[in-house]
MIGU-194271 format. One record per residue (C-alpha): x negated, y, z. Coordinates in Angstrom, 1 decimal, always signed. Each point is the difference from the previous one (the first is absolute). Last residue first. Example, Ala and Ser with C-alpha at 12.3 -4.5 7.8 and 13.67 -1.06 7.14 Angstrom:
2
+--------+--------+--------+
|      x |      y |      z |
+--------+--------+--------+
|  -13.7 |   -1.1 |   +7.1 |
|   +1.4 |   -3.4 |   +0.7 |
+--------+--------+--------+
This chain:
113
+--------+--------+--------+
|      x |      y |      z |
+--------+--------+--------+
|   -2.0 |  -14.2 |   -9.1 |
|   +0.2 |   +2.4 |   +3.3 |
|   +3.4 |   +0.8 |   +0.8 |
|   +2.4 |   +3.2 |   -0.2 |
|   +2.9 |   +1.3 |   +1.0 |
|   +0.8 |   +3.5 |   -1.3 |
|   +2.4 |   +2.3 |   +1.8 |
|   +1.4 |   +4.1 |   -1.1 |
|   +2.9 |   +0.5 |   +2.6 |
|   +3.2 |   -1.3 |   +0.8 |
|   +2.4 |   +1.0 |   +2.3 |
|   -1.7 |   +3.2 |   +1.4 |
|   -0.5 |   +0.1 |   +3.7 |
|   +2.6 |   +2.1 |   +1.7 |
|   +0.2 |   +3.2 |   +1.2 |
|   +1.4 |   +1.2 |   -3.4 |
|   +3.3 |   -2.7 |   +0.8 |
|   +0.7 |   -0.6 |   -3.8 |
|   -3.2 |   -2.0 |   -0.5 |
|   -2.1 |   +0.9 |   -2.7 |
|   -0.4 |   -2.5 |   -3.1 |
|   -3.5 |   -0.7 |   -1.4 |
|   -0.6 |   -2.0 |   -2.7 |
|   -3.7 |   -1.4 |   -1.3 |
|   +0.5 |   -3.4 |   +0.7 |
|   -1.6 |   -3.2 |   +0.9 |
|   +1.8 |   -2.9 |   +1.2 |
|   -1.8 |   -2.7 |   -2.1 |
|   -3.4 |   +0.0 |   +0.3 |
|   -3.4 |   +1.5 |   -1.3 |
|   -2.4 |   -1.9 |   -0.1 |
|   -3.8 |   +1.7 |   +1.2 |
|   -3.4 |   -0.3 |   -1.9 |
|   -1.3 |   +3.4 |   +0.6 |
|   +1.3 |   +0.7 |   -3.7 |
|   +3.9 |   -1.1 |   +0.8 |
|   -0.3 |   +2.4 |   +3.4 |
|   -1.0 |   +2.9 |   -2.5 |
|   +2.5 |   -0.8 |   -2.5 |
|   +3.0 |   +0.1 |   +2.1 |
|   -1.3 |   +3.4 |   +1.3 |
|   -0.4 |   +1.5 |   -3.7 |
|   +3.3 |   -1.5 |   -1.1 |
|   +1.5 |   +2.0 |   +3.1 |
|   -2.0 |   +3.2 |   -0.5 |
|   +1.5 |   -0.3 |   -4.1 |
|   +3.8 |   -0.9 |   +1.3 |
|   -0.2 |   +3.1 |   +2.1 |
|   +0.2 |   -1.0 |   +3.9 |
|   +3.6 |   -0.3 |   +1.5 |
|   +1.4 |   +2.5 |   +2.4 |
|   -0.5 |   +1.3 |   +3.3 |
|   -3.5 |   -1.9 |   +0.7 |
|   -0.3 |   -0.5 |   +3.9 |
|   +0.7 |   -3.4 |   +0.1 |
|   -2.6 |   -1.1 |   -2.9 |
|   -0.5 |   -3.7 |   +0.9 |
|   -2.8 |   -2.2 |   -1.1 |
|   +0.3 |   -3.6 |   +0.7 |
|   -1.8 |   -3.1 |   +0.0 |
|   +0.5 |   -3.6 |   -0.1 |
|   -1.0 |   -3.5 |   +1.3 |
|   +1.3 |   +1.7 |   +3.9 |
|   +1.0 |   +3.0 |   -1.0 |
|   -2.8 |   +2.3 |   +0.7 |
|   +0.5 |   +3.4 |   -0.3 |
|   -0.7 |   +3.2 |   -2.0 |
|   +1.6 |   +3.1 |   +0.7 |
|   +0.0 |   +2.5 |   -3.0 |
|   -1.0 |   +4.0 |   +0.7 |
|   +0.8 |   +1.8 |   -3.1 |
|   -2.6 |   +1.9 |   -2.7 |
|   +1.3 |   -2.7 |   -2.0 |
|   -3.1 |   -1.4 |   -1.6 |
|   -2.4 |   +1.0 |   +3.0 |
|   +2.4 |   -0.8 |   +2.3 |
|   -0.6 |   -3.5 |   -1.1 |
|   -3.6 |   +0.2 |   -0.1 |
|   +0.2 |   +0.7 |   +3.8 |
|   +2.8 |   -2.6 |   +1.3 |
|   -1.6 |   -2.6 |   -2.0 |
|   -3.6 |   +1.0 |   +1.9 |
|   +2.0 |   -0.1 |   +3.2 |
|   +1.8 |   -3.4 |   -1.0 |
|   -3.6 |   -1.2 |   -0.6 |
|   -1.3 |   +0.9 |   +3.0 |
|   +2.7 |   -1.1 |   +2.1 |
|   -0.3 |   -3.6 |   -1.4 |
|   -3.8 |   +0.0 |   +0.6 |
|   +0.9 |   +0.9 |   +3.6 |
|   +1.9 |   -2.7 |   +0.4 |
|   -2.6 |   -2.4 |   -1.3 |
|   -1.8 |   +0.8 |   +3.1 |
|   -2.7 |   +2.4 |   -0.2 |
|   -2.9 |   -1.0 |   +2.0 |
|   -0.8 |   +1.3 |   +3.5 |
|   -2.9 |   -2.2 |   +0.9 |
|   -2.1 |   +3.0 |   +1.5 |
|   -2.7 |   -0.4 |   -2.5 |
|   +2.7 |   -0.8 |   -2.8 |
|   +1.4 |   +3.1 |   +1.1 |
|   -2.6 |   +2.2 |   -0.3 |
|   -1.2 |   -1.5 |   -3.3 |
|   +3.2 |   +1.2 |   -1.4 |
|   -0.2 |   +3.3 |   +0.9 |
|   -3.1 |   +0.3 |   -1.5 |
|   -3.4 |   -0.1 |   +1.9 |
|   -3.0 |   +3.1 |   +0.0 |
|   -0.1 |   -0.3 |   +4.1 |
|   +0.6 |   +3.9 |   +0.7 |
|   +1.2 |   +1.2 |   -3.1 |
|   +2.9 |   -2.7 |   +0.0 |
|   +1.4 |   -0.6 |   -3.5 |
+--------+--------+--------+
């Protein structure tokens, strides 16, 4: 809230016609994804937008999450109303060049119901 003028953040824009576009609402909610999600794994997941899906990607995990965290995540997008789709997996394989990206990592796609 402003001290000086007693108005949300919100009511600041609205006054200066600055209204969140629906691509800011999409951001919002992959950020608050992104968040819980770590919160489960104690790992940094990407979440995207894939066009009628979603994605979380754990690149920088070196290995594949314990079958209990996993179940636990699964779970938590299945409880806030999400599908989740074919494609997922918990396997990680490194790549034989160390430089390189990993071959596979930790992946869930995902819908809303």
């Amino acid at each position: 809230m402003s001290k000086l003028f007693n108005i949300t953040e919100e009511e600041k824009n609205r006054i200066r016609g600055l209204h969140l576009t629906e691509h800011d609402d999409v951001n919002n909610i992959n950020n608050q994804l992104e968040e819980q999600l770590r919160s489960i794994t104690g790992a940094y997941g990407s979440v995207s937008n894939r066009g009628e899906e979603m994605r979380v990607k754990w690149s920088y995990v070196r290995r594949e999450f314990d079958s209990e965290v996993w179940d636990t995540v699964l779970n938590f997008l299945r409880d806030e109303g999400y599908e989740i789709l074919d494609g997922t997996s918990n396997y990680y394989e490194k790549n034989w060049e160390p430089e390189e990206p990993a071959e596979a990592v930790p992946t869930i796609y995902f819908t809303l119901r």
